[in-house]
OpenMM code with the backbone's topology and positions (N, CA, C; nanometers):
from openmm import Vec3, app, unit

residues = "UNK UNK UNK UNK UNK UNK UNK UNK UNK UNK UNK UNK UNK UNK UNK UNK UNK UNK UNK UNK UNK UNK UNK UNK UNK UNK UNK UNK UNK UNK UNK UNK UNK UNK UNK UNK UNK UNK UNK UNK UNK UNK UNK UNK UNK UNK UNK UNK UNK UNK UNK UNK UNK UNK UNK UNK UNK UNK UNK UNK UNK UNK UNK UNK UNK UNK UNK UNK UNK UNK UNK UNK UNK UNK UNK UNK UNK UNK UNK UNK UNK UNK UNK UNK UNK UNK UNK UNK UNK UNK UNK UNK UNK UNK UNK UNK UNK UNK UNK UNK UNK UNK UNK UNK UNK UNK UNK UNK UNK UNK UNK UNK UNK UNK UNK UNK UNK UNK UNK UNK UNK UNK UNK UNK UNK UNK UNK UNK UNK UNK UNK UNK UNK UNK UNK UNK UNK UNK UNK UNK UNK UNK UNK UNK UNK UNK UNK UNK UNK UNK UNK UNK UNK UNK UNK UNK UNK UNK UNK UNK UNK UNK UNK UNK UNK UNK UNK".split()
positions = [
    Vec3(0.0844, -0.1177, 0.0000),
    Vec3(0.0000, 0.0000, 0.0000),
    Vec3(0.0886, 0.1237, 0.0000),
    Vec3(0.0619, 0.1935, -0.0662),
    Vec3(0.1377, 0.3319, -0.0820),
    Vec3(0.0632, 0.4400, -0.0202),
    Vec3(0.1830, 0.5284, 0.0632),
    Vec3(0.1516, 0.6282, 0.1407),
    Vec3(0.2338, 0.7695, 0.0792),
    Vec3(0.2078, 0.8882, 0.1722),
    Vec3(0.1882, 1.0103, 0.1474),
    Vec3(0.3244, 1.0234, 0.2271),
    Vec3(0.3878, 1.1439, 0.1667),
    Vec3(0.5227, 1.1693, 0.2594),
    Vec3(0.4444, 1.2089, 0.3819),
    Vec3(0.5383, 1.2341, 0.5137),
    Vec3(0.4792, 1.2381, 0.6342),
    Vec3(0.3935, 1.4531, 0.6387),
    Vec3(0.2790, 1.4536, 0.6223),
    Vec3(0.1999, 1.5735, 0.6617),
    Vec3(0.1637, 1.6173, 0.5394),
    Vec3(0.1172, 1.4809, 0.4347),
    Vec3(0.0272, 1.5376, 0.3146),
    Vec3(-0.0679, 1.4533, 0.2999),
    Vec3(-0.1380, 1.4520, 0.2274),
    Vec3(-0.2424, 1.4152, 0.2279),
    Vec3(-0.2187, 1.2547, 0.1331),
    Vec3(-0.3169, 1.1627, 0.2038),
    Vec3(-0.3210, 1.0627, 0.1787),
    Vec3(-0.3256, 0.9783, 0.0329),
    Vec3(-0.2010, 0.9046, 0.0042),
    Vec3(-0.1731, 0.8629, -0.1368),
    Vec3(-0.3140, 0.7946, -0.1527),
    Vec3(-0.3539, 0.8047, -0.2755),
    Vec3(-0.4716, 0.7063, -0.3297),
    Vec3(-0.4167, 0.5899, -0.3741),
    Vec3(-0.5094, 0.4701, -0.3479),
    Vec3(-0.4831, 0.3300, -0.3441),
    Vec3(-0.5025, 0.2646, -0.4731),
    Vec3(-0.4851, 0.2065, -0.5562),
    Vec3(-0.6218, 0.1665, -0.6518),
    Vec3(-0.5597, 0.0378, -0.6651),
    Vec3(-0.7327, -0.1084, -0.6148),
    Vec3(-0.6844, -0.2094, -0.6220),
    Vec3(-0.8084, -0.2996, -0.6579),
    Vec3(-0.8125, -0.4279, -0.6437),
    Vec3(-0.9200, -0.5074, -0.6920),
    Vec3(-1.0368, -0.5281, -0.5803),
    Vec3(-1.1536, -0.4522, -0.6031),
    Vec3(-1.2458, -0.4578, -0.5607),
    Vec3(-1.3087, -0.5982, -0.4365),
    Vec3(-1.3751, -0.5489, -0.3238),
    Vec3(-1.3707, -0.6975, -0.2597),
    Vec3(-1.5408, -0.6459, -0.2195),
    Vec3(-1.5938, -0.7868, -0.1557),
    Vec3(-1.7291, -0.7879, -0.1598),
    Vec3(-1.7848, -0.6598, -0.0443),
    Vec3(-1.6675, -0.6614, 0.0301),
    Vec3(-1.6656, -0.5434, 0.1606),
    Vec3(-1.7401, -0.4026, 0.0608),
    Vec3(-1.7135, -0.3848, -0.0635),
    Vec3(-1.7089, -0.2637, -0.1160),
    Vec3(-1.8185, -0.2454, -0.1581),
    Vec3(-1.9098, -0.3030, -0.2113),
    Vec3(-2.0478, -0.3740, -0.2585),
    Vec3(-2.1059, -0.1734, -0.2213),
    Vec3(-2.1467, -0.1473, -0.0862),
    Vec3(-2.2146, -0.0395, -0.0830),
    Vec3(-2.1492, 0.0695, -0.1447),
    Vec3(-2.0021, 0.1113, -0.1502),
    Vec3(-1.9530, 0.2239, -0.2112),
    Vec3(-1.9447, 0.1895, -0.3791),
    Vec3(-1.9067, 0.0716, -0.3946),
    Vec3(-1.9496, 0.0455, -0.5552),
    Vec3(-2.1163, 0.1051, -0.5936),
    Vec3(-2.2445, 0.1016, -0.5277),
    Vec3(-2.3574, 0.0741, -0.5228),
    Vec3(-2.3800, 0.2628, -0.5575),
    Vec3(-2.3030, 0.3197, -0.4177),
    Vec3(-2.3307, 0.4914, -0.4278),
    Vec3(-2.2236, 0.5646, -0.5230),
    Vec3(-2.1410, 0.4525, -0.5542),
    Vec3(-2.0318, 0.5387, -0.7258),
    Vec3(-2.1574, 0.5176, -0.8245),
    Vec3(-2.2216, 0.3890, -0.8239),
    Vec3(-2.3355, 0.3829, -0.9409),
    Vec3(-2.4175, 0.4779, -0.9530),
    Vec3(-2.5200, 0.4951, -0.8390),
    Vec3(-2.5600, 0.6012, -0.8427),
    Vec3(-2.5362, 0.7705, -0.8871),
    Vec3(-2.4018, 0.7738, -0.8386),
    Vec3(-2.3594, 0.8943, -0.8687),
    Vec3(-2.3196, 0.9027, -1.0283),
    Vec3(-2.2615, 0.7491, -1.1067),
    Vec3(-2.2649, 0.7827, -1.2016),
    Vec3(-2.4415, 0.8472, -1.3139),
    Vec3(-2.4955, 0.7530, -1.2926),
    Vec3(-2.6793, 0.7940, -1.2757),
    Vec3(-2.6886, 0.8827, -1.3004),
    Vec3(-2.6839, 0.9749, -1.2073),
    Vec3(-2.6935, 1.1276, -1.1587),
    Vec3(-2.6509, 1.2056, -1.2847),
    Vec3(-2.4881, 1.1739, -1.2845),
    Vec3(-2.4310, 1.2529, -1.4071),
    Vec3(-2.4567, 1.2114, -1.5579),
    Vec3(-2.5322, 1.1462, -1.5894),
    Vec3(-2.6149, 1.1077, -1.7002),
    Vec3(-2.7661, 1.1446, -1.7372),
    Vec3(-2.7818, 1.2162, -1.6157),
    Vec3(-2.8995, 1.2941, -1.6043),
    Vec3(-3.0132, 1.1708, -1.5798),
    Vec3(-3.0041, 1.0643, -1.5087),
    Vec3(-3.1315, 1.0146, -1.4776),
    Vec3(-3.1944, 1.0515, -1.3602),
    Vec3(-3.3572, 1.0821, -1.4126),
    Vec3(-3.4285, 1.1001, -1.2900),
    Vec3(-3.4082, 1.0681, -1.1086),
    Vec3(-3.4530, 1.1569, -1.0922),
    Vec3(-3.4436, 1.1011, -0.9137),
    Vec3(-3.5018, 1.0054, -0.8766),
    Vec3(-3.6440, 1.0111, -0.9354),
    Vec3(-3.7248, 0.9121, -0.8916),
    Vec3(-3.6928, 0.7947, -0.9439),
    Vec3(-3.6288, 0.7568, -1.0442),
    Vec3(-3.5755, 0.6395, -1.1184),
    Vec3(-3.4792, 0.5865, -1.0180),
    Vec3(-3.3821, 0.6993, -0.9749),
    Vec3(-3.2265, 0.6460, -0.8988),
    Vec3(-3.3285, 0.6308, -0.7747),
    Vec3(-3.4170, 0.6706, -0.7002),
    Vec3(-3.4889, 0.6407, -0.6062),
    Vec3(-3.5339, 0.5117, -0.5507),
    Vec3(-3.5941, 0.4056, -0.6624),
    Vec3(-3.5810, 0.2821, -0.6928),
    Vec3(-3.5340, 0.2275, -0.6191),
    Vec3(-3.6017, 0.0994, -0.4942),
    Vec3(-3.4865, -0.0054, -0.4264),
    Vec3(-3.5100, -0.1143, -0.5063),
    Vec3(-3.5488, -0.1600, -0.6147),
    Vec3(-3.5248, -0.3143, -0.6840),
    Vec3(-3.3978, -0.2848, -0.7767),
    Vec3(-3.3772, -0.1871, -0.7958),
    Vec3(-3.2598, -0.2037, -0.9145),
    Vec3(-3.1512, -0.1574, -0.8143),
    Vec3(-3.1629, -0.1012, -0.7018),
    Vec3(-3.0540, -0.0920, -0.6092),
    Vec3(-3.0002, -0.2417, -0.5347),
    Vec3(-3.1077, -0.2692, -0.5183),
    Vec3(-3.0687, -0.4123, -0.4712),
    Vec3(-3.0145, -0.5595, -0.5536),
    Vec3(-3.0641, -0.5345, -0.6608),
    Vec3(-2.9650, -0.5942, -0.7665),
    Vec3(-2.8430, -0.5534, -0.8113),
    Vec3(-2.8252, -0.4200, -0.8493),
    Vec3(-2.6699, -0.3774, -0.8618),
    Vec3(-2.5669, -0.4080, -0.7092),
    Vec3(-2.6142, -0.4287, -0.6271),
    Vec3(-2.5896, -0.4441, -0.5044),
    Vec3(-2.5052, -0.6142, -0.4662),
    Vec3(-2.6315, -0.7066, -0.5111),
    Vec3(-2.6033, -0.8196, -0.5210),
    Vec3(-2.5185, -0.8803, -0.6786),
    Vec3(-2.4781, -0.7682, -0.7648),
    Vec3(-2.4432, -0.8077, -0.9206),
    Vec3(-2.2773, -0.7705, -0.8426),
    Vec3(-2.2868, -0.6844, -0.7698),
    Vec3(-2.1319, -0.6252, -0.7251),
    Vec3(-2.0905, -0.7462, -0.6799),
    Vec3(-2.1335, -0.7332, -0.5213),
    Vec3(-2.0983, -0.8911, -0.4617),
    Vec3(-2.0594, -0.9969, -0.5117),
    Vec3(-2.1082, -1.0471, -0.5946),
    Vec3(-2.0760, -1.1366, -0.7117),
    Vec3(-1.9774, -1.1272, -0.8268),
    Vec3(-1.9845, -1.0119, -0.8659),
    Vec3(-1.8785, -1.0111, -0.9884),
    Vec3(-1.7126, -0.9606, -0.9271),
    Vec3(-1.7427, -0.9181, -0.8151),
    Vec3(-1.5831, -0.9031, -0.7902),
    Vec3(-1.4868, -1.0783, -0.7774),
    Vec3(-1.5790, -1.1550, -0.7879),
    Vec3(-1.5084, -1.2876, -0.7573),
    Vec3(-1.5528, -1.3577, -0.8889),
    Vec3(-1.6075, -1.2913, -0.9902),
    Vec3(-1.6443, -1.3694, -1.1474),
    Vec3(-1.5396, -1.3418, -1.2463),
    Vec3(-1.5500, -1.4925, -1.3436),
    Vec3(-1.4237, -1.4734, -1.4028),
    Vec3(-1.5002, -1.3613, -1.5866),
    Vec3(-1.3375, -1.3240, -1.5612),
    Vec3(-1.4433, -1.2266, -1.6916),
    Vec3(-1.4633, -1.0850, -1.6351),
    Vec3(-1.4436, -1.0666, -1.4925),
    Vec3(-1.4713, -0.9025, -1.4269),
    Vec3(-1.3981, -0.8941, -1.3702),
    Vec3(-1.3344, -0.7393, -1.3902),
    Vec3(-1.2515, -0.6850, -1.2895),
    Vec3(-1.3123, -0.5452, -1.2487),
    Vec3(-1.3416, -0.5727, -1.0808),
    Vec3(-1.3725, -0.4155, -1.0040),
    Vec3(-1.2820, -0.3335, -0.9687),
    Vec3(-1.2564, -0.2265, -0.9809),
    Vec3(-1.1265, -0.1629, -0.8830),
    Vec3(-1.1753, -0.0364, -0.8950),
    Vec3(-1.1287, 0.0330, -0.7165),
    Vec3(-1.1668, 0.1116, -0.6931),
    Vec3(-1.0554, 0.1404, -0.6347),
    Vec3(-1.0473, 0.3027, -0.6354),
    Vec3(-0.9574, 0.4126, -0.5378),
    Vec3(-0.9692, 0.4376, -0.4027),
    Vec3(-0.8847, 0.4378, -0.3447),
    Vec3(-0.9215, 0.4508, -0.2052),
    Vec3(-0.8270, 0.5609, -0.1888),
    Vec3(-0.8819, 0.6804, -0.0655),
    Vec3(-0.7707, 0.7418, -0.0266),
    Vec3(-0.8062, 0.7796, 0.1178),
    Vec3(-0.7035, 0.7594, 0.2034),
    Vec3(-0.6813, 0.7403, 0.3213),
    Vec3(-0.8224, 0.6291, 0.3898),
    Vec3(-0.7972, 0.4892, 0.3205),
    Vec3(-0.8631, 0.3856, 0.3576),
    Vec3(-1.0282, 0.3772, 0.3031),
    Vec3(-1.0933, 0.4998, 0.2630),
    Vec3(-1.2170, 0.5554, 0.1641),
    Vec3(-1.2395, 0.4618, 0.0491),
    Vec3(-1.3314, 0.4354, -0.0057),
    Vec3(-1.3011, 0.4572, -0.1614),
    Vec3(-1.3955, 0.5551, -0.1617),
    Vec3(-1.3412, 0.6291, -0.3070),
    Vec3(-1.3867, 0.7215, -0.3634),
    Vec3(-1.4213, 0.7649, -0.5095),
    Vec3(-1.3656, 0.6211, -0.5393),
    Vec3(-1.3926, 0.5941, -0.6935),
    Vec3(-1.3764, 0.4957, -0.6825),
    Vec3(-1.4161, 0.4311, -0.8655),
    Vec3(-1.4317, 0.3070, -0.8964),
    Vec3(-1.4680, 0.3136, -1.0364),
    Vec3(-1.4333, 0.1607, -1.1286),
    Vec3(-1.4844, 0.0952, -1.2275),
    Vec3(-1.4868, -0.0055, -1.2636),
    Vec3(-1.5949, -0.0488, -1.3759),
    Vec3(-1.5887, -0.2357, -1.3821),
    Vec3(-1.5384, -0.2584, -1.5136),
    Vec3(-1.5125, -0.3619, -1.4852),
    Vec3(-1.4426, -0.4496, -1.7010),
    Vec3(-1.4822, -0.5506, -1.6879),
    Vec3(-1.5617, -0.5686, -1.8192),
    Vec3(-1.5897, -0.7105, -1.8284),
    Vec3(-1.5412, -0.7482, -2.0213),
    Vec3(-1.5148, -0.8861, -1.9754),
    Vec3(-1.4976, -0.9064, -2.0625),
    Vec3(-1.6156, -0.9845, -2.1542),
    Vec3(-1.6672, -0.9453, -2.2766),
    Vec3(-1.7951, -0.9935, -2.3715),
    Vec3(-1.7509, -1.0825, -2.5036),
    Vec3(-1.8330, -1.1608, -2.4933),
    Vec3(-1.8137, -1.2228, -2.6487),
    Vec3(-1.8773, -1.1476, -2.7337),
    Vec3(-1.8947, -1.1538, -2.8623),
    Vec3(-1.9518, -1.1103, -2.9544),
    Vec3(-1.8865, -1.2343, -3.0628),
    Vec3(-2.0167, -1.1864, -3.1819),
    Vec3(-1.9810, -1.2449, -3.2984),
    Vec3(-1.8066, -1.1986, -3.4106),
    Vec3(-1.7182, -1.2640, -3.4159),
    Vec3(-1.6171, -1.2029, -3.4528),
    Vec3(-1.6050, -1.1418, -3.5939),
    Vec3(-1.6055, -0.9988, -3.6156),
    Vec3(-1.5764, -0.9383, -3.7109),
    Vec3(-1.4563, -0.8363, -3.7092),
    Vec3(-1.4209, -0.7708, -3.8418),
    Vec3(-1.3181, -0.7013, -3.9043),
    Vec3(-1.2633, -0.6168, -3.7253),
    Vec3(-1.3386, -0.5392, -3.6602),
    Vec3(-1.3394, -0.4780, -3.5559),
    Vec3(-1.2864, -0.5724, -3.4594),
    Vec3(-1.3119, -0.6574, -3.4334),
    Vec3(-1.2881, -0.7724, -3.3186),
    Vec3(-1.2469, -0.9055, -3.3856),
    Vec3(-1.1612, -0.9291, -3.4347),
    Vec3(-1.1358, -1.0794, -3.5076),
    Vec3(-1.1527, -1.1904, -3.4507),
    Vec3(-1.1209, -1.2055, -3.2680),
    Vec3(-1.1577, -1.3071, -3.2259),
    Vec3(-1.2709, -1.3259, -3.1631),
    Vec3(-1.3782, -1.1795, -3.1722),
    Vec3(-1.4933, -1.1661, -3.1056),
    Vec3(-1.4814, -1.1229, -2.9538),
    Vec3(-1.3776, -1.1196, -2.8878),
    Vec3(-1.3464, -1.0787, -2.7181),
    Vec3(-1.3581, -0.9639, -2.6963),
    Vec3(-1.4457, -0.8905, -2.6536),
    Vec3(-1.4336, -0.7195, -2.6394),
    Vec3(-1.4376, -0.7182, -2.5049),
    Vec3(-1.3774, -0.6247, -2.4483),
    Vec3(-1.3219, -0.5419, -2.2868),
    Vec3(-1.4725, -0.4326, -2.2983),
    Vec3(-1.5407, -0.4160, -2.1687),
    Vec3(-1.6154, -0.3080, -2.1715),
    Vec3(-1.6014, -0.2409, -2.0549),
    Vec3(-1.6157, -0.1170, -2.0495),
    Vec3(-1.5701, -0.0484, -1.9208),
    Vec3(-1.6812, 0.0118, -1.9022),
    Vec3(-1.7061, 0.0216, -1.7664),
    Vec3(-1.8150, 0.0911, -1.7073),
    Vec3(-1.8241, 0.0983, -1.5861),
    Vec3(-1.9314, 0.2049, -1.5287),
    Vec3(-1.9432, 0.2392, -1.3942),
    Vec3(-1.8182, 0.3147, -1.3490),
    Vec3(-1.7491, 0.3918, -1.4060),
    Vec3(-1.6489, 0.5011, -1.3907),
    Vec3(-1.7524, 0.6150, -1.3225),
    Vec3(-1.6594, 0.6332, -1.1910),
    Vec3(-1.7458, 0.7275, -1.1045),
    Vec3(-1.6701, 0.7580, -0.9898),
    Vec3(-1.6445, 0.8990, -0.9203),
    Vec3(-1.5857, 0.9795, -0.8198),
    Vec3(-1.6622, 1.0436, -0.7913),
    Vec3(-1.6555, 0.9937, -0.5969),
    Vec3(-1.6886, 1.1122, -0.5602),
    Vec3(-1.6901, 1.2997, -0.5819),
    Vec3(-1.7643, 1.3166, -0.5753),
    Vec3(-1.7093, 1.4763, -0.6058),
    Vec3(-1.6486, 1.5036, -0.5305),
    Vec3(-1.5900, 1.5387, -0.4108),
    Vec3(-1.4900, 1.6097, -0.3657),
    Vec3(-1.3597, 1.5330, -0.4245),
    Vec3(-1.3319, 1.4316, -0.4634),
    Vec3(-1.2162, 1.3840, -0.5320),
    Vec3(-1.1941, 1.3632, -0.7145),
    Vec3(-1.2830, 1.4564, -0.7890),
    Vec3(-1.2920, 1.4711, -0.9048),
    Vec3(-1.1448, 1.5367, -0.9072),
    Vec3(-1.1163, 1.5336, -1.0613),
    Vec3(-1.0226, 1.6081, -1.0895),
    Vec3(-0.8697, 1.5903, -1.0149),
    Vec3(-0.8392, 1.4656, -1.0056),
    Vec3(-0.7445, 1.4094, -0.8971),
    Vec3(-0.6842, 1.2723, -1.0029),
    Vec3(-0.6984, 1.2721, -1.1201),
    Vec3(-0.6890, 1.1428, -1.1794),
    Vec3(-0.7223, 1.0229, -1.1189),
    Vec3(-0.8253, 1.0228, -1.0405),
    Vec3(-0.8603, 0.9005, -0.9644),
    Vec3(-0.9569, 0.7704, -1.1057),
    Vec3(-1.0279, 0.8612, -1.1392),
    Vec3(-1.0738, 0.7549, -1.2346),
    Vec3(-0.9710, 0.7309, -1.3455),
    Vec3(-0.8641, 0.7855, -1.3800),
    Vec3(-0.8371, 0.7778, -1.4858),
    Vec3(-0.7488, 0.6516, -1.4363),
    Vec3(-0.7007, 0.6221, -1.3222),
    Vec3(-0.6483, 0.5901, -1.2293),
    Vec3(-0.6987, 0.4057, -1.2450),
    Vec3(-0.7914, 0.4494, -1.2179),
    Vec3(-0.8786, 0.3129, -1.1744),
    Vec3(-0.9279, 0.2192, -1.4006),
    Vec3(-0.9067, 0.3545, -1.4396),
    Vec3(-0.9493, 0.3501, -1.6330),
    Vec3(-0.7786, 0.2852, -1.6701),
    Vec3(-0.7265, 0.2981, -1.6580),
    Vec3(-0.5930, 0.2594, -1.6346),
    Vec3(-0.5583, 0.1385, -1.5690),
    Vec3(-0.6119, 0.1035, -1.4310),
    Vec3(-0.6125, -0.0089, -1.4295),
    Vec3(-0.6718, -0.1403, -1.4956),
    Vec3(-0.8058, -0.0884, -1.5266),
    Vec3(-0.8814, -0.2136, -1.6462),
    Vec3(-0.7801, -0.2337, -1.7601),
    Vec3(-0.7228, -0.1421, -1.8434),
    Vec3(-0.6840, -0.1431, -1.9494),
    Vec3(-0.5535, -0.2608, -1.9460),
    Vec3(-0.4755, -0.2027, -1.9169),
    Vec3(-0.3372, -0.3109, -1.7748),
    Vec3(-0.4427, -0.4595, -1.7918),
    Vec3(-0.5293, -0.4990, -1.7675),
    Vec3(-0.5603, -0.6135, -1.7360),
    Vec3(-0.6349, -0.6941, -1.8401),
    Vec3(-0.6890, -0.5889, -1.9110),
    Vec3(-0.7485, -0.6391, -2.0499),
    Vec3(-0.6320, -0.6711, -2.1458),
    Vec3(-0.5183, -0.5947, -2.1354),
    Vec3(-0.3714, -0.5877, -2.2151),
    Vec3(-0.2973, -0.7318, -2.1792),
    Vec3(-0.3220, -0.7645, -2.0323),
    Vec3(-0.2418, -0.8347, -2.0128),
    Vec3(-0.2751, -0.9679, -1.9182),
    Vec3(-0.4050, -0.9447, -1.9375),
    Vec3(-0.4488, -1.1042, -1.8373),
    Vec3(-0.5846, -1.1440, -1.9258),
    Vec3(-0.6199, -1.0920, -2.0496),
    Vec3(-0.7776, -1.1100, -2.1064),
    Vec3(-0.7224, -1.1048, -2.2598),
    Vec3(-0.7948, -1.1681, -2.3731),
    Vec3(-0.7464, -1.2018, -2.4637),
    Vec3(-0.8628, -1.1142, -2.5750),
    Vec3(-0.8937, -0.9977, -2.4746),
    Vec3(-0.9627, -0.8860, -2.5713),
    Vec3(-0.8840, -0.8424, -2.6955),
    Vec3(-0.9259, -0.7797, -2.8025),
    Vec3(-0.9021, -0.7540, -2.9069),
    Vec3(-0.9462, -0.5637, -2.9366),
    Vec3(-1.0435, -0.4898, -2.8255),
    Vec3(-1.1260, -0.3892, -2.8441),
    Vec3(-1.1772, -0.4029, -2.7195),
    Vec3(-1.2006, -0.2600, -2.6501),
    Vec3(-1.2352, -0.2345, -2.5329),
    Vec3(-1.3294, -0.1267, -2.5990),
    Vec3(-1.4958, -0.1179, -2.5520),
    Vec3(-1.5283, -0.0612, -2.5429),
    Vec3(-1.6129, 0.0222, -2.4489),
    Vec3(-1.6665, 0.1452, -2.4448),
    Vec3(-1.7729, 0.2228, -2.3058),
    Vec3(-1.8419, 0.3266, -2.3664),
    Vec3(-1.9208, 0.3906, -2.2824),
    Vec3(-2.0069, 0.4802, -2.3073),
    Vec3(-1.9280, 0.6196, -2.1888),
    Vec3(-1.9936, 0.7320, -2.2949),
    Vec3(-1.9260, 0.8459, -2.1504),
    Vec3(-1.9907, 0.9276, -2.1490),
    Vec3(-2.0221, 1.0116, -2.0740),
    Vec3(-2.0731, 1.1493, -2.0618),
    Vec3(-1.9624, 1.2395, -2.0748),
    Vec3(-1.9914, 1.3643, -2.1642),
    Vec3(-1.9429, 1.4294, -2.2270),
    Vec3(-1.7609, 1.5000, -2.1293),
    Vec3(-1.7976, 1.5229, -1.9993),
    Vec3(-1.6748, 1.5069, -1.9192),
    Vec3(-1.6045, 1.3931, -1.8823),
    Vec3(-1.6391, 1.2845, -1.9554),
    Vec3(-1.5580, 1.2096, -1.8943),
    Vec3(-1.4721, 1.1575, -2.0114),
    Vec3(-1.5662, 1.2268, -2.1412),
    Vec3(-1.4956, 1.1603, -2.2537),
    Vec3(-1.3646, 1.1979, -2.2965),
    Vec3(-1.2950, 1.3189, -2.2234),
    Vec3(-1.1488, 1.3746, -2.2462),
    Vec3(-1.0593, 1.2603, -2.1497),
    Vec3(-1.0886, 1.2076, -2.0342),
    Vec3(-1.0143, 1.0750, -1.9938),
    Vec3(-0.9927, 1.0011, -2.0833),
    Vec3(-1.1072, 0.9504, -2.1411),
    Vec3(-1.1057, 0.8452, -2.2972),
    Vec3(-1.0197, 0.8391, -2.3690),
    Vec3(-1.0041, 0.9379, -2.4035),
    Vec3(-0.9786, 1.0496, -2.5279),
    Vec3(-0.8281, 1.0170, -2.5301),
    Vec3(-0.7979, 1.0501, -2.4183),
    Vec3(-0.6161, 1.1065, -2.3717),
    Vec3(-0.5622, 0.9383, -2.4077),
    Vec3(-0.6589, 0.8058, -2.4070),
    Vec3(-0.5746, 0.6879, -2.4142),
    Vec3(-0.6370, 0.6093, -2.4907),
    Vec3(-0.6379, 0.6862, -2.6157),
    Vec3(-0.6805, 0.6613, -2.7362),
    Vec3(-0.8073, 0.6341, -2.7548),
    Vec3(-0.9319, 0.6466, -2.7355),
    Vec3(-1.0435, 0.5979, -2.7435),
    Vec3(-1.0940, 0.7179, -2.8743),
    Vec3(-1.1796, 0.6730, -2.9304),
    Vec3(-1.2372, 0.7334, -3.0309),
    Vec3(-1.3907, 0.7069, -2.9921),
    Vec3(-1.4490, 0.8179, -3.0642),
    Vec3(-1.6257, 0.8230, -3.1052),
    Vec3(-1.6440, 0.7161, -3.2103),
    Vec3(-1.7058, 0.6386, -3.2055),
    Vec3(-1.7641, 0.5214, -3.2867),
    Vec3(-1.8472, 0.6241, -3.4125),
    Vec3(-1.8556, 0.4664, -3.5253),
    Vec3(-1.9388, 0.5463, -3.6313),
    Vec3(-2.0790, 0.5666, -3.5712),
    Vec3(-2.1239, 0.4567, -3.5157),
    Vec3(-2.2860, 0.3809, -3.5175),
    Vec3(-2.3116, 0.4209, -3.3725),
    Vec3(-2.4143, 0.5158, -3.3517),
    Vec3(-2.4222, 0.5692, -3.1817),
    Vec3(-2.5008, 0.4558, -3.1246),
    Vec3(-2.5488, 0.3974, -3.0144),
    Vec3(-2.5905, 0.3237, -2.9539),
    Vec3(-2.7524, 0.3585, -2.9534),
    Vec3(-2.8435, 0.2500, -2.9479),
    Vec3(-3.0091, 0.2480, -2.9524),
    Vec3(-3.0348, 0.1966, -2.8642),
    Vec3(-3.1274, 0.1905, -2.8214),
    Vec3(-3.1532, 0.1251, -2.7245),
    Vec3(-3.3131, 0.0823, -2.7103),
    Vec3(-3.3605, -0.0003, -2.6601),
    Vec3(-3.5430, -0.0203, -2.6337),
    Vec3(-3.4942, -0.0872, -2.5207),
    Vec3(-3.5915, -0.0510, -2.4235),
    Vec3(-3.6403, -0.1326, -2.3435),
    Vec3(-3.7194, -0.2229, -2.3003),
    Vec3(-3.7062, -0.3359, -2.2654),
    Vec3(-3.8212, -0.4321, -2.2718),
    Vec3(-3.8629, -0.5077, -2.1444),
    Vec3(-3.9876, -0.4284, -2.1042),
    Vec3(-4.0725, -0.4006, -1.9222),
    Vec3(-4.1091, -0.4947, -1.8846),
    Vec3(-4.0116, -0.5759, -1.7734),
    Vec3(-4.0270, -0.7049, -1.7253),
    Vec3(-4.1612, -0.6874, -1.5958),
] * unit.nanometer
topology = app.Topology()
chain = topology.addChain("A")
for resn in residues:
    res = topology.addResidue(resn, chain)
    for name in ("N", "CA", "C"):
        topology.addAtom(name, app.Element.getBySymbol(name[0]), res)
């Protein structure tokens, strides 16, 4: 664990997510939410809280996901997930393995601290070098897309659609 010279402020940690973390993974989600502009009353919701809740718990020990979050002075304060997806293999993906990143999210008082880029950095490291991805992809809100940006990520041709279908 890495520390702060003696009378500064506490080095940030960034490591592999454990089931302990489940609730601060749960309120980074949320907060990512927020900055995507979804409703209150939507993020209000305890069935989809309680599933992202129990999806955490679980995927920090599934093969195919990596959680990691920032900690500083024992906190976390950020966090993100990677998973790794099959797809059908084309020109873009030859062996079909794509890396997806998501749930990139800081507290606000620790924005602007490279903490996510931090934790965006660590997925990449692991997709590079322990996952047999071919293409990593994510979605961003418009501030987060200069992190992206800085480590090569590009705007796709084909923007994303979506339907929902009301279980």
């Amino acid at each position: 664990m890495s520390t702060a010279p003696t009378g500064g402020p506490p080095a940030p940690v960034v490591r592999p997510a454990t089931r302990a973390d489940a609730d601060d993974l749960l309120a980074l989600r949320v907060l990512m939410f927020e900055a995507m502009g979804t409703e209150a009353a939507a993020l209000a919701q305890p069935a989809w809280r309680a599933a992202a809740r129990d999806w955490f718990v679980d995927a920090v020990d599934a093969a195919g996901v990596l959680v990691v979050v920032a900690e500083v002075g024992g906190r976390v304060v950020s966090g993100a997930v990677g998973e790794v997806t099959a797809l059908i293999p084309g020109p873009g993906c030859p062996n079909g393995s794509v890396g997806l990143i998501s749930n990139v999210a800081t507290l606000a008082g620790h924005r602007g601290q490279g903490l996510g880029a931090a934790c965006t950095d660590a997925l990449l490291a692991w997709f590079a070098e322990r996952t047999d991805v071919t293409r990593v992809d994510l979605f961003a809100t418009e501030a987060g897309g200069r992190i992206y940006a800085r480590r090569g990520f590009t705007v796709g041709t084909f923007p994303a659609m979506r339907l929902p279908v009301p279980r």
